[in-house]
Each structure stands twice: as structure tokens, then as C-alpha cells.
N, C-alpha and C positions, 0 to 999 in steps of 0.2 A: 476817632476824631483826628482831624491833621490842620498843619498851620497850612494855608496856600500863600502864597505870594507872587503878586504880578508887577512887577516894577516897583514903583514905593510904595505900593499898597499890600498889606497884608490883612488876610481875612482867619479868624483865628476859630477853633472848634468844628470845622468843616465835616460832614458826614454823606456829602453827596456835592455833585454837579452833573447837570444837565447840559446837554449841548444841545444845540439848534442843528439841522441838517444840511440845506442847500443855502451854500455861502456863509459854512463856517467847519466843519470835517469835510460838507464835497465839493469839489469842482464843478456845478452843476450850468455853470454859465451858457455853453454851448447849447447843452440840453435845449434849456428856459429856452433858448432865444429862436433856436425851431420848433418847439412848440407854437412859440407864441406867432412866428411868420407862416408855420405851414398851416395854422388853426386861422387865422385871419384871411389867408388865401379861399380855404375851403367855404367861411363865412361868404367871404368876397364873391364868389361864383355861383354864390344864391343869392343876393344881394350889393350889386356893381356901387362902388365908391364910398363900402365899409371899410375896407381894409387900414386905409391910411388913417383915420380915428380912432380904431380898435388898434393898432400898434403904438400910438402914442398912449393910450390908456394903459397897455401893456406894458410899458416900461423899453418896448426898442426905440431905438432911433438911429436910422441906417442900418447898421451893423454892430450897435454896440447896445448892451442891455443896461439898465438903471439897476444897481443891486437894490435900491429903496422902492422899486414898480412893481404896479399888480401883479405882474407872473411870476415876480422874485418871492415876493413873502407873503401873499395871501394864500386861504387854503384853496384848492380847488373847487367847493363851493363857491366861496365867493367870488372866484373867478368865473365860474361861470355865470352867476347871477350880473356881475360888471360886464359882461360881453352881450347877456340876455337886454339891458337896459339900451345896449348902443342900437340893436337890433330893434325893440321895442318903439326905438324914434322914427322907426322911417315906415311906421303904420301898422307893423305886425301886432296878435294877441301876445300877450306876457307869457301864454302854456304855449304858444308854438315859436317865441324867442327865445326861450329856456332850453325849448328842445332842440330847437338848430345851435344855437349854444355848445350843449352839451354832446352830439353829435359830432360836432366840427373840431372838439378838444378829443376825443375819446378817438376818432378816426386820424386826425393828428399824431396821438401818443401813436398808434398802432405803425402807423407811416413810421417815424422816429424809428423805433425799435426799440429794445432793452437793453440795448449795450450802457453799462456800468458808466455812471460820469466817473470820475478819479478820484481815490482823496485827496485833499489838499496837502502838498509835502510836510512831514515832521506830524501828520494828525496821529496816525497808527502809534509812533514811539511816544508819543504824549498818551492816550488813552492807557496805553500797556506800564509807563510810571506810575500813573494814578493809581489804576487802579491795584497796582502791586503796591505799593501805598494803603491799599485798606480803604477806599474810598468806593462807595457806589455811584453807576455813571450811568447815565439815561439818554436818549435822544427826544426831545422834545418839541415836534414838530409842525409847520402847517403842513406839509404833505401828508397825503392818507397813512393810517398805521399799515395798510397792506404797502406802499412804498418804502416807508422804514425798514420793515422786518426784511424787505427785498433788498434795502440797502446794507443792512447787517449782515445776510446772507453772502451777499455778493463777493465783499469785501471781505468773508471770516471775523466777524469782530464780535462772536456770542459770547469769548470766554471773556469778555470787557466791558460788556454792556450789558445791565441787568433790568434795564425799561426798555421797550420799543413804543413809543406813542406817538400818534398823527393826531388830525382834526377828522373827524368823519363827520357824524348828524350832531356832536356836541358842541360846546362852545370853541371859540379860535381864539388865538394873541390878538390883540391883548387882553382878556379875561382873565383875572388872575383864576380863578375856577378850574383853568385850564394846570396849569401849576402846581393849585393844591391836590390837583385829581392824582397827577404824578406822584408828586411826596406821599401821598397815601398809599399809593401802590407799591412804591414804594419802599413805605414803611419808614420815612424818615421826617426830620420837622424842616417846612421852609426856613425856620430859622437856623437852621446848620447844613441848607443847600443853597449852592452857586448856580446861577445861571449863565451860559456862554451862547451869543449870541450875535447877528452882524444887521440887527435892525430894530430901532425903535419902538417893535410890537415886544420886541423879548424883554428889553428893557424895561416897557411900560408892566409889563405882564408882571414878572419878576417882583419890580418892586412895589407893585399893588399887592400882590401877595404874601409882602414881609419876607421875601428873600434873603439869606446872612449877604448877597450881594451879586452883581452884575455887573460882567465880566465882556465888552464888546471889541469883536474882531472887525477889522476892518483893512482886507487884504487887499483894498484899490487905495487905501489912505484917505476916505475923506470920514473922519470922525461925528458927523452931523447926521450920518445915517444911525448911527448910535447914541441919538442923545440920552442921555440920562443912565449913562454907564457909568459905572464907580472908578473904572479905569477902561482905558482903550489900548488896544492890545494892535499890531501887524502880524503877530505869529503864532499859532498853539503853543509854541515850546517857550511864551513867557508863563506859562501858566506851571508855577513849579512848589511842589511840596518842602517846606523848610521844615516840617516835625509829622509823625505821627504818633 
């Protein structure tokens, strides 16, 4: 058990925190935002004058991505399913909008490549405090559990992280179900796990779940993408152990 404290708030008996992945340990900004222009392109070229609707439903606008937008925090399910519906309006069946959908994300990712987004500075020395602290630390994710494990991989962070969890065919944020799934695997009680997060799903998730508390980062500053955070946070390294 450890005391955490984030600015004036302290969270007391702690035995776990989970982190969120893209846009809150990774840099995944750039990523998201070719994804989501090279997947509307490919859409675009089977279907002229999608593109510009399907990027605003994504969360771009010109060159700059919404960290609160469909491609920031839904799982990829439900991204595809929101891409399949724009497609569905201009006469297609629902099984052949799903599939050009899912197609034009999956030929996209491949386009893209694997190159590593970055962590966000100070994430690595924050994760390595904690967890020498006696605390167990999770990633709890809407990206698939196979891009997690690939994110932990990439980066070295196995002797730090003791969950890898995505969204695959089960439930997504905000379902608290998704949460408890975690602490169970875990082996610990939502009531003495943290959640750290940089959107509204984690939050909502979280504290449906009886979370000890909810922890939002928010590295572009605007606090409204995090509502219902117990404290909001600019930087991993406010998140600091006062006892174990």
C-alpha cells in the first residue's frame, strides 16, 4: 500500500495504477493523425466526397488532431463501425461498409509502419518510481491488447508493467467491466487502484467502477477533455509516492 499525491490531492492505501496508453505514456499524436488521413483517403478513392466527413468524425482538422476524437480514444472497433456508418449513407450494405471500413484502416496501419510513436518525456522515470515503490501498474487500453504488449515490447517497460490490456471483442471505456476485468487480473481491489488517463472514457470508466481515484493528464491543457478527474495533471512526474 503507498500514499500517491498529485498536487493537493492525496490518494491514500493505493495498490495499483493503471495508465491509459495513447495520449498519456505515448506520443501517439502523429501516428493517430496518418492513420486517420491515409484511411480516409483509401475510403475516398472508392467512394469520392467521403473523405472530408470521415476526417471531421475522426477528430482531424487540417493538420491538427482532437485528443477528445474518434481516432484518439475509441477502440478500433468502434472506429471502424463510425467509418462503416459514414459509408453506409451514401447507399452501401452495412457488411460491405464494415468491410471497406475495415480494409482501408488495416491497409492504412500497414502503409504507416511500426515505427514506435515515443513516450511522452519523464513517462519511463515515473513508471520505474512507482513501481520501485511496491506498487503494480497496468496499461489499460482502447487499442487492441496485441498493440499494447507491442507497445511494452518496443519500449522495454516489462520489468514495470505487470497488465497489458486492450479492447478486442469485449467491452470498451467507458464500461466499468472493462476496469474490473483489469483489477482482477490483476489481483487487486478497484478500491485501492488509480486510474491515469487523458479522456472522459477513463474517467467515466474509473469511477463507475469505484475506482480509489482518477488521475487526468492533460498535455495540450485543456482540462474538459477530462472531465470528472479527481485532479488534472500536465505532467507524469506530478504523480508522486509520499509513503509506502
Amino acid at each position: 500500500m503507498a500514499t500517491i499525491k498529485c498536487r493537493n490531492i492525496t490518494f491514500p492505501n493505493i495498490q495499483a495504477i493503471f495508465f491509459d496508453k495513447n495520449g498519456t505514456l505515448e506520443d501517439s499524436e502523429a501516428y493517430l493523425r496518418s492513420l486517420a488521413q491515409r484511411g480516409a483517403r483509401l475510403i475516398d478513392a472508392q467512394i469520392p466526397g467521403i473523405s472530408e466527413p470521415l476526417l471531421m468524425a475522426f477528430g482531424i482538422n487540417g493538420n491538427s488532431l482532437d485528443p477528445a476524437g474518434l481516432i484518439s480514444v475509441a477502440s478500433r472497433r468502434e472506429t471502424e463501425v463510425a467509418a462503416a456508418a459514414y459509408i453506409a449513407e451514401t447507399g452501401k450494405g452495412w457488411f460491405e461498409s464494415l468491410k471497406i471500413a475495415r480494409q482501408a484502416l488495416d491497409e492504412a496501419e500497414k502503409y504507416i509502419g511500426k515505427t514506435p510513436s515515443p513516450l511522452f518525456v519523464g513517462s519511463l522515470e515515473v513508471l520505474k518510481s512507482l513501481r520501485k515503490g511496491g506498487l503494480k501498474l497496468g496499461i489499460l487500453s482502447a487499442a487492441t491488447t496485441q498493440e499494447v504488449r507491442a507497445f511494452v515490447a518496443n519500449h522495454q517497460l516489462s520489468d514495470y508493467i505487470q497488465l497489458e490490456m486492450g479492447v478486442d471483442q469485449g467491452p470498451s471505456k467507458p464500461d466499468p467491466l472493462l476496469f474490473l476485468q483489469a483489477c482482477q487480473a490483476l489481483g487487486v481491489e478497484p478500491g485501492a487502484t488509480l486510474m491515469v488517463g487523458d479522456s472522459v472514457g477513463d474517467m467515466q470508466m474509473a469511477r463507475n467502477a469505484k475506482a480509489a481515484g482518477c488521475i487526468g493528464i492533460t498535455w495540450v491543457g485543456k482540462s474538459e477533455n477530462v472531465q470528472g478527474a479527481d485532479v488534472v495533471i500536465n505532467q507524469l512526474d506530478e504523480i508522486q509516492i509520499l509513503e509506502a
